[in-house]
C-alpha positions as CSV (number, residue, x, y, z in Angstrom):
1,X,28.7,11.1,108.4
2,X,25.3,12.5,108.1
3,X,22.2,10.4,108.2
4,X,19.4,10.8,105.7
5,X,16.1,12.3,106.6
6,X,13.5,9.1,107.5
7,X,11.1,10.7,104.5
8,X,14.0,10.7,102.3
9,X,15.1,7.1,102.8
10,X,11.3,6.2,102.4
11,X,11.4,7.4,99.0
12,X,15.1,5.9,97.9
13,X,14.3,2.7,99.7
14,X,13.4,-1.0,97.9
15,X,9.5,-0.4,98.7
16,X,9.7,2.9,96.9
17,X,11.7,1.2,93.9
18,X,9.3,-1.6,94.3
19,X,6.3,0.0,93.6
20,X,7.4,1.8,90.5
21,X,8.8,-0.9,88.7
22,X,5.7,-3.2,89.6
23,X,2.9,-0.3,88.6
24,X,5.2,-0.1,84.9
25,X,4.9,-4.3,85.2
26,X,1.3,-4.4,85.4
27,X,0.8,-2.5,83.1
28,X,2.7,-3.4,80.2
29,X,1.6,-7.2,81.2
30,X,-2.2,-6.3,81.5
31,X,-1.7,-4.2,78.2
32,X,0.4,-7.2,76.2
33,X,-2.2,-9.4,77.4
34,X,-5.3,-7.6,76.0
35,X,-4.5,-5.0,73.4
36,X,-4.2,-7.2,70.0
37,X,-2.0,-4.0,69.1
38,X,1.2,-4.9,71.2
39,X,1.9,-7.8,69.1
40,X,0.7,-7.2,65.9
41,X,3.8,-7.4,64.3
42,X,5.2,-10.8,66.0
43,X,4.3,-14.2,64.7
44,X,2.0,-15.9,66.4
45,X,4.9,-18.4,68.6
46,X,6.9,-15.1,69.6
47,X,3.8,-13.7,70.3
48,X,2.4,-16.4,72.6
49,X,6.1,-16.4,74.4
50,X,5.8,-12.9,74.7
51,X,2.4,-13.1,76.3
52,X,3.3,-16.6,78.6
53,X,6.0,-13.9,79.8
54,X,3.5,-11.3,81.1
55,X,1.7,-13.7,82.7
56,X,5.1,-14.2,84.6
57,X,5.4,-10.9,85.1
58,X,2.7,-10.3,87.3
59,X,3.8,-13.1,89.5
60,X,6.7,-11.2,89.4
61,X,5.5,-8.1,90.3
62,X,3.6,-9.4,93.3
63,X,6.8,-11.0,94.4
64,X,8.5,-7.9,94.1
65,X,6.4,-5.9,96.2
66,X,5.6,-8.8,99.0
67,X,9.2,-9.3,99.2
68,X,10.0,-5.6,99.1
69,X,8.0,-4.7,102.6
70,X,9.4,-8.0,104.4
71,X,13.3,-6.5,103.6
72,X,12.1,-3.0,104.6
73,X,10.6,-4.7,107.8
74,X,14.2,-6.1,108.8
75,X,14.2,-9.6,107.1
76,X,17.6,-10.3,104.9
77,X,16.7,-13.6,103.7
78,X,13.5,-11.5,101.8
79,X,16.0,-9.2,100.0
80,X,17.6,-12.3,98.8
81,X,14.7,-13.3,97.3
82,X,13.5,-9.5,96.0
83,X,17.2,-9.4,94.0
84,X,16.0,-12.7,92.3
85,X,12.9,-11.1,91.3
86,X,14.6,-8.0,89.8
87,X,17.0,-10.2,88.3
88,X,14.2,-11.7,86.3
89,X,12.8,-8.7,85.4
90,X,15.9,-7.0,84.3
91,X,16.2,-10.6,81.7
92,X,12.5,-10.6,81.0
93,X,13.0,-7.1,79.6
94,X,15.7,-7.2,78.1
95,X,14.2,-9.1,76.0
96,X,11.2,-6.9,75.3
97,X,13.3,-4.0,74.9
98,X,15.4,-5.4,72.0
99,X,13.6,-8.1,69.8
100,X,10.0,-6.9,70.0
101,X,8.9,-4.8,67.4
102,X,8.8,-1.1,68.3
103,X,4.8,-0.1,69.9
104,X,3.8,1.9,72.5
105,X,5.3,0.3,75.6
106,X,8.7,1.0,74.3
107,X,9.7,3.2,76.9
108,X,7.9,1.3,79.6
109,X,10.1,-1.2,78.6
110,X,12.8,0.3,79.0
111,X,11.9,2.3,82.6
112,X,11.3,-1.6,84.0
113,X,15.0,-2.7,82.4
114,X,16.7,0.5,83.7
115,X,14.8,0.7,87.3
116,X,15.1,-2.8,87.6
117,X,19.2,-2.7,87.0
118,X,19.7,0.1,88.7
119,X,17.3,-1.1,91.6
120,X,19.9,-3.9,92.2
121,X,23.4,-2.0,91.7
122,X,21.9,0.4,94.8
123,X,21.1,-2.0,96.9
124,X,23.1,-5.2,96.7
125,X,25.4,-4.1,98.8
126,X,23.1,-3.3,101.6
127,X,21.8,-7.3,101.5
128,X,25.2,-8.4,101.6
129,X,26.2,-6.5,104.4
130,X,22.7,-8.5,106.4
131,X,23.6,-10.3,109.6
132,X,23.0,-14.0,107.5
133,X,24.9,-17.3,108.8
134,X,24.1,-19.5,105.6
135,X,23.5,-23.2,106.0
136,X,25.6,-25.7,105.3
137,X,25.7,-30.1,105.0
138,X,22.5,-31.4,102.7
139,X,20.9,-28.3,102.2
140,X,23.5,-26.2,101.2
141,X,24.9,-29.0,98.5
142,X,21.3,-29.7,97.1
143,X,20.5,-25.7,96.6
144,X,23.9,-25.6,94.3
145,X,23.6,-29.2,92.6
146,X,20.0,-27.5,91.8
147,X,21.7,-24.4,90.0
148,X,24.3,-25.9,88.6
149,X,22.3,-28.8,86.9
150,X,19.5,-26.6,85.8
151,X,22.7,-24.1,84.2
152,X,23.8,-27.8,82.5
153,X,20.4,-28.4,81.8
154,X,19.5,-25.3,79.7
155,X,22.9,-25.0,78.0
156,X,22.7,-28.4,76.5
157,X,19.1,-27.5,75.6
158,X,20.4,-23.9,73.5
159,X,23.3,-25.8,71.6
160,X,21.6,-29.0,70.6
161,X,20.0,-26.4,68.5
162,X,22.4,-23.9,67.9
163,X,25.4,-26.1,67.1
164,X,23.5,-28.0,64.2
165,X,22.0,-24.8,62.9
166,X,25.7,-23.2,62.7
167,X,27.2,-26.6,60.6
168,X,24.4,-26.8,58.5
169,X,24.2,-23.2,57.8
170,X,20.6,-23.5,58.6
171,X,18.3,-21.6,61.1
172,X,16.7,-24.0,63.9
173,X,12.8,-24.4,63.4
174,X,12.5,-22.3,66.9
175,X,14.5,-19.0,65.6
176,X,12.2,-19.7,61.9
177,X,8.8,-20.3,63.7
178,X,9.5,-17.0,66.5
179,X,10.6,-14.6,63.3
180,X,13.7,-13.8,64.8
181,X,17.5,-13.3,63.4
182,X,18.9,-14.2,66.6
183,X,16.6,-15.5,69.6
184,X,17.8,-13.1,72.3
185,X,17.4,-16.1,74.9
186,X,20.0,-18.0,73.6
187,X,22.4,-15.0,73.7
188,X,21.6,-13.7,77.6
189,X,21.7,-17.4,78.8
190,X,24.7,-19.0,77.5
191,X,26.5,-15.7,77.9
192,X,25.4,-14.7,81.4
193,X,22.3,-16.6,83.3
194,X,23.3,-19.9,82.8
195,X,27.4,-19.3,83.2
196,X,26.3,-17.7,86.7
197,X,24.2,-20.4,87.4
198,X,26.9,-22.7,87.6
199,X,29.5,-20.4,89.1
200,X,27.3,-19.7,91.6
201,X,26.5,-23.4,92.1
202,X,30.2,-24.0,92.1
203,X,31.9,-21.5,94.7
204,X,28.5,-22.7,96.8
205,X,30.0,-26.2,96.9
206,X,32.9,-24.6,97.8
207,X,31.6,-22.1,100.8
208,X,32.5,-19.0,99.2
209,X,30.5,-15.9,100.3
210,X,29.7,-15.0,96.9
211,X,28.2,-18.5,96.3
212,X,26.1,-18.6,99.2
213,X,25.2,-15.1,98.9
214,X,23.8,-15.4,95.1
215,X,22.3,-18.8,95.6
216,X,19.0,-18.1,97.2
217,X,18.9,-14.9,94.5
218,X,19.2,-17.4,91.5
219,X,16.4,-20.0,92.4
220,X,14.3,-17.4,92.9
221,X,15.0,-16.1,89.2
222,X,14.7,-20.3,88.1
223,X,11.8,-20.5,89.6
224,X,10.0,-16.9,88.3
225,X,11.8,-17.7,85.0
226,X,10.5,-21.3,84.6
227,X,6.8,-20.5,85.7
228,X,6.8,-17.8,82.7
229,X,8.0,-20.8,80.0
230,X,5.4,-22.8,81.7
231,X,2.5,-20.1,81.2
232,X,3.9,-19.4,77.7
233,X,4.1,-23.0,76.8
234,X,0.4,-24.0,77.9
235,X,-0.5,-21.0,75.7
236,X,1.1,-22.4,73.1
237,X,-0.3,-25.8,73.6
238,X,-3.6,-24.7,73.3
239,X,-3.2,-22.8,69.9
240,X,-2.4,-26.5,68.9
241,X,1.4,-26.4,69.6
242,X,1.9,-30.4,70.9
243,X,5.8,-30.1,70.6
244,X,5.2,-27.6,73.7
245,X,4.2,-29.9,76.2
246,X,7.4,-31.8,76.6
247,X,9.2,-29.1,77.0
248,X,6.4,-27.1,79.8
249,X,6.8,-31.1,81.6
250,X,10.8,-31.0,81.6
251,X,10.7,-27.1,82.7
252,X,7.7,-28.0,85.6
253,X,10.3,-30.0,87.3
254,X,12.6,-27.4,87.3
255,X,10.7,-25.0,89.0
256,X,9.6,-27.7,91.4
257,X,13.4,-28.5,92.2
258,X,14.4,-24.9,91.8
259,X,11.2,-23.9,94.7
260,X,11.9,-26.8,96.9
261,X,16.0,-26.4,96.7
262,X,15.2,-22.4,97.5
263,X,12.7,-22.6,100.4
264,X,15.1,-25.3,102.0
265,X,18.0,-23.1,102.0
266,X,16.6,-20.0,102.8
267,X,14.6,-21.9,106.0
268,X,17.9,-22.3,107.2
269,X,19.4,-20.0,106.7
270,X,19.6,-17.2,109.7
271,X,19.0,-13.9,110.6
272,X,21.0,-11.8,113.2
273,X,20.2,-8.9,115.4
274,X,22.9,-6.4,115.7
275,X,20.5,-3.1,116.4
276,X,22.8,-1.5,113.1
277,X,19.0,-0.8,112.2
278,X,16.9,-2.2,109.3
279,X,17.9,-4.1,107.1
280,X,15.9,-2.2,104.6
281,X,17.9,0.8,105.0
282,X,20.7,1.0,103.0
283,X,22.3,4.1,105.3
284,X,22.2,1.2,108.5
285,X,23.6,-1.3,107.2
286,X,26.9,-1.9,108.3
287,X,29.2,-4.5,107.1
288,X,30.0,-7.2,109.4
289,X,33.1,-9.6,110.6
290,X,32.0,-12.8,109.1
291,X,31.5,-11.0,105.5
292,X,34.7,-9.7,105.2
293,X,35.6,-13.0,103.0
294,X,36.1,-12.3,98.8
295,X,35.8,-14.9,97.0
């Protein structure tokens, strides 16, 4: 089988992907921060969710890149962490793809959802096939209690306002006050983020590969995710919002659990040698004995 050029791996290579998709970040953030244009046409709640959400995004975009150089430089446990942060991106803009009005960032927009997607179809397997012994005991079943709850959490939260909207035949306050037909939220949690979240949490308990694999991956998104409803929610508390607060307290100590749960199980979790080269290069990676489990 031949081996890729070094020049061409540089430029196919998370750092390379990275970088893109964090420069088209920036810039849509920076410009949905400043430019009174990008939101004319919201109402002033979607707007200051919209803009709470930059905010996150140039955490996110940091995190990308930081994370990006450690998995180039060999470290698995920081490509766990860099899928999380695509992950988020690929919700985040989602979002601003389909239920923002239609401005000039469009098709930045969309470059960030379709990089970011097609960022992690190229190079989860690569991360999966890392040398990582995951941990197990205390650490292991706190990580998953801490996805699974949050997935509980958040669920519970969407349908104590959905399921009284649909028997009343009336639209909850949130979906009146954000301008929206449908909040998009509601649709990409209960149908995907929060279902995974307690799968994930699930085959964990249950030392499946998949579980421990996607763990570290998903409190990263929790965390990025939360800080962004955090940012937006302040923001919304100082136009005069107080029903915010309660909500930016209740999410706070998610991302506190989600951070702690994460940095605990990714600590221990460890990192083999096998000299099958970097574990930034997808075109080293080989797959290895104690992987070979499918859920």
């Amino acid at each position: 089988m031949a081996v890729r050029p070094a020049a061409t791996r540089a430029w196919t290579g998370p750092l390379a992907w990275s970088g893109l998709i964090a420069l088209l970040v920036v810039a849509c953030s920076i410009a949905g921060l400043v430019d009174p244009r990008v939101y004319a046409q919201e109402t002033q709640n979607w707007t200051l969710q919209a803009q709470g959400q930059d905010i996150g995004n140039l955490l996110a975009g940091l995190v990308l890149v930081v994370t990006a150089i450690r998995y180039r430089r060999g470290s698995t446990r920081a490509g766990l962490l860099w899928l999380g942060t695509l992950l988020y991106l690929i919700y985040a803009f989602t979002i601003y793809a389909m239920a923002i009005h239609l401005n000039y960032l469009f098709l930045l927009y969309v470059a960030v959802l379709g990089l970011s997607s097609w960022a992690v179809v190229t190079h989860v397997g690569p991360v999966r096939r890392g040398a990582l012994s995951y941990p197990t005991g205390r650490v292991r079943t706190v990580a998953a209690w801490t996805l699974i709850v949050t997935g509980v959490l958040f669920a519970a939260l969407w349908l104590s306002e959905l399921v009284p909207a649909l028997v009343t035949g009336q639209p909850p306050a949130s979906l009146t006050e954000a301008g929206l037909w449908v909040n998009p939220i509601h649709v990409i949690d209960l149908a995907l983020v929060l279902p995974a979240f307690i799968a994930t949490g699930v085959a964990a308990l249950r030392q499946h590969q998949a579980g421990l694999f996607w763990l570290g991956p998903w409190l990263a998104f929790s965390v990025l995710m939360g800080s962004s409803i955090i940012a937006a929610m302040l923001l919304m508390t100082g136009a005069g919002e107080s029903d915010a607060v309660p909500v930016a307290v209740m999410v706070s100590i998610v991302v506190l659990a989600s951070l702690a749960a994460c940095w605990a199980y990714l600590q221990r979790t460890t990192e083999t040698r096998d000299g099958s080269g970097a574990a930034g290069d997808p075109s080293s990676s080989l797959p290895l004995v104690h992987h070979s489990q499918r859920c």
